[in-house]
Residue frames relative to the residue before (quaternion, step in Angstrom):
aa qw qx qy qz dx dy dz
X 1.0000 0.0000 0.0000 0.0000 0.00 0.00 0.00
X 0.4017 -0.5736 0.6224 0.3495 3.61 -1.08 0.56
X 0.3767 -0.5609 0.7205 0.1563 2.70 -2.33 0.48
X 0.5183 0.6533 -0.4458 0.3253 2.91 0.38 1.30
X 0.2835 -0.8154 0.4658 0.1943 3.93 -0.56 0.59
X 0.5317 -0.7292 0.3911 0.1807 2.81 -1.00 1.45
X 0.7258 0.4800 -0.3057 0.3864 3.64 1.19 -0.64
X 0.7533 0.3807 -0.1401 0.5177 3.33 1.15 -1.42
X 0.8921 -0.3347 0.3021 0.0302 3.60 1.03 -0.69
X 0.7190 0.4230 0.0156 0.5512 2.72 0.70 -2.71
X 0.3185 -0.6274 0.7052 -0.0876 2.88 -1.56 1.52
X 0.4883 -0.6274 0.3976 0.4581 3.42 -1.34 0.56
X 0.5289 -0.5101 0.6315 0.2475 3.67 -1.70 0.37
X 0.0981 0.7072 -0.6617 -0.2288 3.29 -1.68 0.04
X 0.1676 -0.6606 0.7218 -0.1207 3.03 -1.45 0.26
X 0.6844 -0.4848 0.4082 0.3604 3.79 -1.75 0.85
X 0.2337 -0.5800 0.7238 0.2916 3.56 -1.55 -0.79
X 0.2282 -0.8539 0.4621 0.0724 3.63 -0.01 0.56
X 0.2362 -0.6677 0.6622 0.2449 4.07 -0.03 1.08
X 0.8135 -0.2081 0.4970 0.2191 2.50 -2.57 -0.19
X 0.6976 0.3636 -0.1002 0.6091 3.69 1.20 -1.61
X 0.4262 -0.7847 0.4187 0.1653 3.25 1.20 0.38
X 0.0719 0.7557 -0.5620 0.3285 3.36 1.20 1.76
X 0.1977 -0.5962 0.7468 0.2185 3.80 -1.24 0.31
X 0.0235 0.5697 -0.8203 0.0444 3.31 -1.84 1.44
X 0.4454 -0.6050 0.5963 0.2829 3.65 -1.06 0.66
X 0.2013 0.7770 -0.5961 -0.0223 3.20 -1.48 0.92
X 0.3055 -0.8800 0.2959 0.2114 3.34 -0.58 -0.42
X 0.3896 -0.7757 0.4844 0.1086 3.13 -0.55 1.33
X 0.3314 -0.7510 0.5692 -0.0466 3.43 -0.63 2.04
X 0.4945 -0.6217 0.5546 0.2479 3.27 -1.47 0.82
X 0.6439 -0.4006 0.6073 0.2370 3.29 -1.78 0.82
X 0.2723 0.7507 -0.5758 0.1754 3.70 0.24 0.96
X 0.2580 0.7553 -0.6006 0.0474 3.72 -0.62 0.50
X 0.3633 -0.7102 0.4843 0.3593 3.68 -1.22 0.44
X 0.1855 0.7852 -0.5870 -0.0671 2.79 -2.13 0.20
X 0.1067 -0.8580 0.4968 0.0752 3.23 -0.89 0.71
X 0.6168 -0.6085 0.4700 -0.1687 2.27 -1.94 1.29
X 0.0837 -0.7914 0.5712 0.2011 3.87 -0.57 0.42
X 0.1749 -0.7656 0.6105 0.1027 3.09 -1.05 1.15
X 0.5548 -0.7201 0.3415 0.2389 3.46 -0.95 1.20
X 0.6684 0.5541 -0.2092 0.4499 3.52 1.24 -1.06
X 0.6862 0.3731 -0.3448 0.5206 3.59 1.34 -0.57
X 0.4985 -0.6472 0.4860 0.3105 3.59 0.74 -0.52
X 0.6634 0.4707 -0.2387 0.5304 3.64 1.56 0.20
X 0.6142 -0.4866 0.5691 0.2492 2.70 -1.69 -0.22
X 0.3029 0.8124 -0.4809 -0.1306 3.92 -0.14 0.13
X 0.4050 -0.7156 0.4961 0.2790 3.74 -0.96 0.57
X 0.2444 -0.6716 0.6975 -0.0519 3.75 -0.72 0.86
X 0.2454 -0.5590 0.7727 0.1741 3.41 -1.58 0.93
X 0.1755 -0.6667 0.7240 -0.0209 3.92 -1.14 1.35
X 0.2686 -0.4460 0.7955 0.3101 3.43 -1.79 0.28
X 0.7492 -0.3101 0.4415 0.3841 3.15 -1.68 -0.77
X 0.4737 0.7178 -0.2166 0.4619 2.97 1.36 -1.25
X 0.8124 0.4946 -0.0231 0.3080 3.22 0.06 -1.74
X 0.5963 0.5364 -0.1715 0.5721 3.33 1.55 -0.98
X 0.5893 0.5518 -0.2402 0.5390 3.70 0.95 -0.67
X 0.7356 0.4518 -0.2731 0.4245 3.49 1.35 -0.76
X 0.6695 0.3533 -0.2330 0.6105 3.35 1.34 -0.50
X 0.6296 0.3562 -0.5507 0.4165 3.34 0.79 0.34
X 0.7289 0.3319 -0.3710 0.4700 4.08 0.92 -0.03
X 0.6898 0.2344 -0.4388 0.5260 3.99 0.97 0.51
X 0.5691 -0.5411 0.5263 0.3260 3.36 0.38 0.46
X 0.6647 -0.6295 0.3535 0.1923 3.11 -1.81 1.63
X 0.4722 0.7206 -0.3247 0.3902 3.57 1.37 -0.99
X 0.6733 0.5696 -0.2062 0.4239 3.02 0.85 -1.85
X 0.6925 0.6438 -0.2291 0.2315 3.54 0.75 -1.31
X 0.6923 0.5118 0.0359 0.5075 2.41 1.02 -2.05
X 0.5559 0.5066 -0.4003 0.5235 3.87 1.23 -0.63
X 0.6989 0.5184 -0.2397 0.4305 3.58 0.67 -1.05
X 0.7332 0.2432 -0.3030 0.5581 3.78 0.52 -0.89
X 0.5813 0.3385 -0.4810 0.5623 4.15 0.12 0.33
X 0.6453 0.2076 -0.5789 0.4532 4.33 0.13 0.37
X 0.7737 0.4216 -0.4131 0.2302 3.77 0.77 0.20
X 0.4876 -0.7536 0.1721 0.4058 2.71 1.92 0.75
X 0.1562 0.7015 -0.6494 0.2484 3.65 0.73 1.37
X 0.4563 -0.6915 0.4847 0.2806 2.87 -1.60 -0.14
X 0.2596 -0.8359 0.4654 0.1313 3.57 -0.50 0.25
């Protein structure tokens, strides 16, 4: 599965790990990605959406309708 969210976007970041001796190793710092689904009233289903944390907070303050209207004119899939 990508780490990636389907509402907001966000992709993982990188960026060092940093010992004690204060070596740089590259690592990478993964989104907050988890599924969930959701009924949407206008389709008559159920659909499942990969959400950060982020992302969930958005459909829980514009409403799922909203969401779901917005990723199907950008032609995701659901």
């Amino acid at each position: 599965m990508s780490r990636t969210c389907q509402v907001t976007g966000r992709t993982p970041s990188f960026g060092h790990a940093v010992s004690h001796s204060h070596r740089r190793t590259k690592r990478r710092f993964d989104v907050n990605v988890q599924r969930k689904r959701y009924w949407v009233p206008t389709l008559g289903r159920t659909v499942t959406l990969r959400l950060s944390a982020r992302g969930i907070k958005v459909v829980d303050a514009r409403g799922i309708d909203a969401v779901v209207g917005e990723l199907l004119a950008r032609g995701e899939r659901l």
